[in-house]
C-alpha positions as CSV (number, residue, x, y, z in Angstrom):
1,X,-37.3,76.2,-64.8
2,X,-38.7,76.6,-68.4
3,X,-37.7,79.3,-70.9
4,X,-41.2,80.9,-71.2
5,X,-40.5,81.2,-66.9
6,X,-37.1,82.2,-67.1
7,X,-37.0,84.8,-70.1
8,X,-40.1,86.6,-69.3
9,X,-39.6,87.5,-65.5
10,X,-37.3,89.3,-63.6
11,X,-34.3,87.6,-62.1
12,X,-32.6,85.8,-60.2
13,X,-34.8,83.5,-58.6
14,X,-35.8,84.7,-54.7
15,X,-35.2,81.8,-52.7
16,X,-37.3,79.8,-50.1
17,X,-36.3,81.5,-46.6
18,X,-34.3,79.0,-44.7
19,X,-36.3,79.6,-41.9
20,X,-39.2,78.0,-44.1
21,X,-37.0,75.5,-44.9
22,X,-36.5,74.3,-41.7
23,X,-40.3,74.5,-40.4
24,X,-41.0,72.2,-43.5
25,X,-38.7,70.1,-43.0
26,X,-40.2,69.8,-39.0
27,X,-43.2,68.8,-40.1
28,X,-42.2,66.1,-42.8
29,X,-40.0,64.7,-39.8
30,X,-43.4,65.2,-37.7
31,X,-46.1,63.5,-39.8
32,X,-45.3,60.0,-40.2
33,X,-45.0,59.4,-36.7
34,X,-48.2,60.9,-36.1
35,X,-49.4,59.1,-38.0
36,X,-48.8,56.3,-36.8
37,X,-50.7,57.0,-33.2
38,X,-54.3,55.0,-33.7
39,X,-57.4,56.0,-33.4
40,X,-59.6,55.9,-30.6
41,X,-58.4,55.2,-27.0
42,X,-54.6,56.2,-27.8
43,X,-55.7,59.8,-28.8
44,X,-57.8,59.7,-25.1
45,X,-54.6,58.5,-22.7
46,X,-53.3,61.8,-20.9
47,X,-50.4,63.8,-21.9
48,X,-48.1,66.0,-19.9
49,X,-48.3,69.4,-21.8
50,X,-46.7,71.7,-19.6
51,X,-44.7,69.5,-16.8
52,X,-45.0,71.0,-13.3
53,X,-48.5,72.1,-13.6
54,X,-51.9,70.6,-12.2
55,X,-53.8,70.8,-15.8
56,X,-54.5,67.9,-17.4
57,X,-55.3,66.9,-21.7
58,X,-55.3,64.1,-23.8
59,X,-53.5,63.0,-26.5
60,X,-55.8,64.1,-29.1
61,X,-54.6,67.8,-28.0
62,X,-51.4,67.8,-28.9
63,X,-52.0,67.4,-32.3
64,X,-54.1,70.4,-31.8
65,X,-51.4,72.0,-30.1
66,X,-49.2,71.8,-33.1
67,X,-51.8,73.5,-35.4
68,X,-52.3,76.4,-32.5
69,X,-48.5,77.1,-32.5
70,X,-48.6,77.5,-36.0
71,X,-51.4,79.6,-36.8
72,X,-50.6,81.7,-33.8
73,X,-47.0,81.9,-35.3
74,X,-48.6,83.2,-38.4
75,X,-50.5,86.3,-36.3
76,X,-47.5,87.2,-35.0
77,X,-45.5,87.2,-37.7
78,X,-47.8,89.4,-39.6
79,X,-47.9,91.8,-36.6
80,X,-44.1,91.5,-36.5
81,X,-43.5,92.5,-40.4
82,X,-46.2,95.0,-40.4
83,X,-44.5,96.6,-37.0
84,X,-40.9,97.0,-39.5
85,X,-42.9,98.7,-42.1
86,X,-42.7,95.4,-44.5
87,X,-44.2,96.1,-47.6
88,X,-45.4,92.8,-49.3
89,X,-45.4,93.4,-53.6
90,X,-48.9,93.0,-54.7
91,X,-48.6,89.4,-56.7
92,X,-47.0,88.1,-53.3
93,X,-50.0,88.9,-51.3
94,X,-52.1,86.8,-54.2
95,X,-49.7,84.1,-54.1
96,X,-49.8,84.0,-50.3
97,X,-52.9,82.2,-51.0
98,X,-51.6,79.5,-53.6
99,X,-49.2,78.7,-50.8
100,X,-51.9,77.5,-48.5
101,X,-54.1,75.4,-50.5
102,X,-50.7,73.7,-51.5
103,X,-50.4,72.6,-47.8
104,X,-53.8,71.7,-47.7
105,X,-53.4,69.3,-50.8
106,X,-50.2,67.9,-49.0
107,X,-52.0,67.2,-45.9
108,X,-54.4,65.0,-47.5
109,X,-51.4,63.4,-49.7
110,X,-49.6,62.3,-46.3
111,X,-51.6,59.4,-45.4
112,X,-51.5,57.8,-48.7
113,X,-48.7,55.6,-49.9
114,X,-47.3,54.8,-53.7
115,X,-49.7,51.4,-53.9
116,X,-52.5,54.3,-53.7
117,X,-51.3,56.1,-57.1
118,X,-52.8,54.2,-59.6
119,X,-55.9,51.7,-57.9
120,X,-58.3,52.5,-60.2
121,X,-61.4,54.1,-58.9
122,X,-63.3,53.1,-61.9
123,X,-66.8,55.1,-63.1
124,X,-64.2,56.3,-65.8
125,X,-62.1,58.7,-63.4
126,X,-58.6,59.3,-62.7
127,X,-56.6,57.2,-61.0
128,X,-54.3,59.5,-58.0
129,X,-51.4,59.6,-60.2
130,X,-53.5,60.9,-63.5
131,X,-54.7,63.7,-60.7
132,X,-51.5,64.7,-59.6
133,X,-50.0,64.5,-62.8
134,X,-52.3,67.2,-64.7
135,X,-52.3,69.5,-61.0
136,X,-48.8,69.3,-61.3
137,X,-48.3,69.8,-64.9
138,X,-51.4,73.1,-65.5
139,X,-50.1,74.2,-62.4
140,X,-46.9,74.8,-64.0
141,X,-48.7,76.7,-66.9
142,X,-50.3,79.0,-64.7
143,X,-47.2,80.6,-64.0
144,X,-45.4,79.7,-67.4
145,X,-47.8,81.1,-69.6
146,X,-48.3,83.9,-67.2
147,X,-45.0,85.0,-67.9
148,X,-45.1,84.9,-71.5
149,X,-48.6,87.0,-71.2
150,X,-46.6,89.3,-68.9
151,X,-43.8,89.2,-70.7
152,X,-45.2,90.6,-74.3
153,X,-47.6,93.7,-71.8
154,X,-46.1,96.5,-74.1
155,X,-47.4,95.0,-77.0
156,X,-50.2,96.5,-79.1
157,X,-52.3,93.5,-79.8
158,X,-54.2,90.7,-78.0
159,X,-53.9,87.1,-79.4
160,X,-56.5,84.9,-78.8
161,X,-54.3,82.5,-77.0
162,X,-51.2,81.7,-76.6
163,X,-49.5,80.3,-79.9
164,X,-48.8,76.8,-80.2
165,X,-45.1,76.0,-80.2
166,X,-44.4,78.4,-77.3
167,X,-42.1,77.0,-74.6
168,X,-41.1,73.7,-76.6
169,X,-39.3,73.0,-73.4
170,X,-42.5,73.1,-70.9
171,X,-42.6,69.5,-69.2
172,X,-45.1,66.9,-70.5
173,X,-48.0,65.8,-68.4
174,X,-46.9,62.4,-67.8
175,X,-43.6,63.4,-67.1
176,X,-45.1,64.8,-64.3
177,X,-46.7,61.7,-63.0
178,X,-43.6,59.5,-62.7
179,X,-41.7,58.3,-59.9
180,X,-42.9,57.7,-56.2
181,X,-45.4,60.0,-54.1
182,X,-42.7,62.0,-52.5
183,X,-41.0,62.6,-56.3
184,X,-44.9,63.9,-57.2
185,X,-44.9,66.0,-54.5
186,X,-41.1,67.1,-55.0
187,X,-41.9,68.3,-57.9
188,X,-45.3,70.1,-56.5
189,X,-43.2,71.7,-54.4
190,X,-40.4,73.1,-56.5
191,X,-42.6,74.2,-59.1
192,X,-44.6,76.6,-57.0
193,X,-41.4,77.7,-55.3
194,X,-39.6,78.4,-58.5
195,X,-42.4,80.1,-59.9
196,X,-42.8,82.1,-56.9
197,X,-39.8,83.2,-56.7
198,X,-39.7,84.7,-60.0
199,X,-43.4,86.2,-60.1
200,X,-43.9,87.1,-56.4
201,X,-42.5,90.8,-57.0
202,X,-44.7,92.2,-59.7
203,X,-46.4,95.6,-59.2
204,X,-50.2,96.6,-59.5
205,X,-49.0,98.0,-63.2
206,X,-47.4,94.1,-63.9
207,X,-51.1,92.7,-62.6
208,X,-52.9,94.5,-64.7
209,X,-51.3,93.3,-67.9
210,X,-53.5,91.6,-70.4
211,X,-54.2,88.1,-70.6
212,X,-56.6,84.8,-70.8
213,X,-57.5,82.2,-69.2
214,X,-59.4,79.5,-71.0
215,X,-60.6,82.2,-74.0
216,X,-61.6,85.0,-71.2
217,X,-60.0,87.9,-71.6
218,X,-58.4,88.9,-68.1
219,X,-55.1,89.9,-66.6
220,X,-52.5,88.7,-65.0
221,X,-53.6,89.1,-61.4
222,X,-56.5,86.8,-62.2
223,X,-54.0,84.2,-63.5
224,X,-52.1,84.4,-60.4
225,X,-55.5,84.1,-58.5
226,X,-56.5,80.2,-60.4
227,X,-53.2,78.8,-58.3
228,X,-55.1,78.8,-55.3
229,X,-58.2,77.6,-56.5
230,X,-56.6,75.1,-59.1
231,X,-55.0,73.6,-56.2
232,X,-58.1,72.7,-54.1
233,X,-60.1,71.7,-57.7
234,X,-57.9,68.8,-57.4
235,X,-57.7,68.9,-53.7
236,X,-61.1,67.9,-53.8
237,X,-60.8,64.8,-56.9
238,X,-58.6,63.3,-54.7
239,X,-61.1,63.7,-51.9
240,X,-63.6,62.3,-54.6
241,X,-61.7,59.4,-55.9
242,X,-60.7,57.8,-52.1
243,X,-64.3,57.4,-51.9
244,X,-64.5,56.0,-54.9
245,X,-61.5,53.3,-54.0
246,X,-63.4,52.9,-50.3
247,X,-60.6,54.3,-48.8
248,X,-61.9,56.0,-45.0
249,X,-60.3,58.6,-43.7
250,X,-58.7,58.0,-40.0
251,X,-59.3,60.7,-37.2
252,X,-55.4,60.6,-37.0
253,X,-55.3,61.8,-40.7
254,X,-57.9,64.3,-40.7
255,X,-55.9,65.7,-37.4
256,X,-52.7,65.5,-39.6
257,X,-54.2,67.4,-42.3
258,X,-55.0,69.9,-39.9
259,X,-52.0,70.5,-39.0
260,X,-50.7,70.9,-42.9
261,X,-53.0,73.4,-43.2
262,X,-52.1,75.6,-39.9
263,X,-48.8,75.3,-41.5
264,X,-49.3,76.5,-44.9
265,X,-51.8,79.5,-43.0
266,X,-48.3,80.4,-41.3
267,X,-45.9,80.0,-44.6
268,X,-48.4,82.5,-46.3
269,X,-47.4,85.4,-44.1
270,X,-44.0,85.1,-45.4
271,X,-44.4,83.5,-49.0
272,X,-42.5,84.7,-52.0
273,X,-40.9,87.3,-49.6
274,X,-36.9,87.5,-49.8
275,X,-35.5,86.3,-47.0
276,X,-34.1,89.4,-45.7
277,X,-37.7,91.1,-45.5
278,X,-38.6,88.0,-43.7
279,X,-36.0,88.9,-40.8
280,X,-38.8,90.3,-38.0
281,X,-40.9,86.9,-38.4
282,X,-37.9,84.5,-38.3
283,X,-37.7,84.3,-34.4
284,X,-41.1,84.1,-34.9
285,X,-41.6,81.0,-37.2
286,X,-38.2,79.3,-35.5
287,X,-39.8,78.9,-32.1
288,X,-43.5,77.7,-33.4
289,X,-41.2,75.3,-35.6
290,X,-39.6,74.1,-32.3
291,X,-43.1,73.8,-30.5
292,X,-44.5,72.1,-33.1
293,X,-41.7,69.1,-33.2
294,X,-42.6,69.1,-29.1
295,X,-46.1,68.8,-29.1
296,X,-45.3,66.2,-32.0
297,X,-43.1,64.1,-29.8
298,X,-45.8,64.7,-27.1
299,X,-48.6,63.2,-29.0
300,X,-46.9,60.6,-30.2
301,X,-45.5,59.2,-26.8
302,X,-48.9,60.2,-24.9
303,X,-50.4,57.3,-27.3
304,X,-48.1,55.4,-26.8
């Protein structure tokens, strides 16, 4: 965590629910499995959903299956919280939204290997890594320099932007690029947790403090808002540039992606929530978690 992060926001940090913990953790054990099951015929051979019954599916199902647990999971865990009187802070209802275009981005990142960070797409535009590197790094600054914006509300004036020289600690850019796919996405990861956990409780007051985003006078809130749609900018260059290396997407991949996304839909209910607010959905989120890794295992064997 940076200075401009840590000395301009309320602490300590509010951890990542274990329950969360564990349902990501599910599906990173899920997804390279699945993806492994081919295209085609495999995803048409029958699977055994619910032993003992007459019905019968395909393969192709259970990968459905695993998005439908999810997102139901996510229904009932709002029901659940909203049935104990949870009351969700105002910033963690915007940054419920971050949460899921972060999935989304990690659902398209799952099929692609290390060899795929820097092929160069040529047409003059960014290799993988180059992407990933800036997401990463601005990604950061949305909640860094948020802070310091929030962090200076009482004061009288309104600078232009922020000065240079604040946070000499922030990360570089390339920094952020380094290492292996899963250290990129590591890093993803921790960044928006972090940040999360240290903006998720502001009030309507907090949101309305003063400050910019790229010369625009705004507020906080709207700063909060860009994660989400910062996200899927470069959500969609990577979309862009695997065309550009002639790279097809596989049905298995798109199905995989799916299923990120039902799983960020469901982390949203409970994002930047402490965990003992979370307690109504955790029974909740355990069992989809559960059903997931089933339908997983189903799917994969079905294809054999």
């Amino acid at each position: 965590m940076d200075s401009l992060l840590r000395d301009n926001t309320p602490g300590p940090t509010v951890p990542v629910a274990p329950v969360v913990v564990e349902a990501r953790a599910a599906l990173a054990e899920a997804t390279p499995p699945l993806l492994g099951v081919s295209d085609g015929e495999a995803l048409e051979r029958p699977w055994s959903w619910r032993d003992g019954e007459t019905g019968w599916t395909e393969a192709r199902y259970a990968f459905y299956r695993c998005a439908e647990a999810l997102d139901r999971a996510g229904i009932d865990a709002e029901a659940a919280l909203a049935a104990a009187g949870t009351l969700r802070a105002p910033s963690s209802r915007i940054l419920a939204r971050a949460t899921v275009a972060r999935w989304e981005l990690h659902g398209i990142l799952a099929a692609l290997t290390d060899e795929d960070l820097d092929r160069d797409p040529g047409n003059g535009e960014w290799t993988l890594r180059q992407t990933l590197a800036h997401a990463l790094n601005v990604q950061r600054a949305y909640a860094s320099y948020t802070a310091w914006w929030l962090g200076r509300r009482h004061e009288p004036d309104f600078p232009a932007e922020v000065p240079d020289g604040i946070g000499p600690d922030f990360p570089d850019e390339a920094s952020d690029g380094q290492g292996t796919l899963p250290d990129i996405r590591s890093r993803l990861d921790e960044a928006m947790d972090v940040a999360a956990g240290r903006l998720g409780s502001l009030s309507d007051e907090e949101l309305a403090a003063n400050a910019r985003w790229s010369g625009f006078g705004l507020d906080v809130a709207f700063r909060l808002g860009r994660w989400a749609s910062h996200l899927r900018e470069h959500t969609i260059q990577v979309e862009k540039t695997l065309v550009f290396l002639d790279r097809p997407t596989r049905e298995v991949e798109r199905l995989v992606r799916h299923i990120h996304a039902a799983h960020g839909r469901m982390e949203s209910v409970v994002f930047a929530l402490p965990p003992g607010e979370i307690e109504p959905a955790v029974p909740i989120i355990a069992a989809a978690t559960r059903e997931l890794s089933e339908a997983a295992r189903g799917a994969v064997s079905a294809a054999g």
